[in-house]
Residue, then its C-alpha position, 0 to 999 in steps of 0.5 A: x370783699x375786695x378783689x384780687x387786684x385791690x389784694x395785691x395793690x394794697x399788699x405794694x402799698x404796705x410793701x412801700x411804706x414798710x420800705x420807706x420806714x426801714x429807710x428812715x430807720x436806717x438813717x436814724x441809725x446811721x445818725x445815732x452811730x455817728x454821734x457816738x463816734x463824735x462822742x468817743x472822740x471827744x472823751x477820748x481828748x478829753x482823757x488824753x488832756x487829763x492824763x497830760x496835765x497829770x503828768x505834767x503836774x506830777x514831773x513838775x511836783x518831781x523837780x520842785x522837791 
């Protein structure tokens, strides 16, 4: 059986690893996060631009008739 210190320097080690994996998984997150906001903004240019042609089609329809 192992010893108390054994004990506790596997309980660091876990401790660690445990720290690191939240860290990576914070990163991913932050990456995941970043392009969603990437993506909000190019659907929103994307909607801006259709609502313009849009319009502009629908005034140049207007002043054709």
């Amino acid at each position: 059986m192992a010893n108390e210190a054994e004990l506790r320097q596997e309980i660091a080690d876990e401790r660690r690893k445990l720290t690191d994996a939240v860290a990576d998984l914070r990163q991913e997150i932050d990456h995941t996060a970043e392009r969603g906001k990437q993506i909000g903004m190019v659907l929103g240019a994307l909607t801006a631009a259709a609502l313009t042609i849009r319009t502009t089609l629908k005034i140049r329809r207007h002043f054709r008739d």
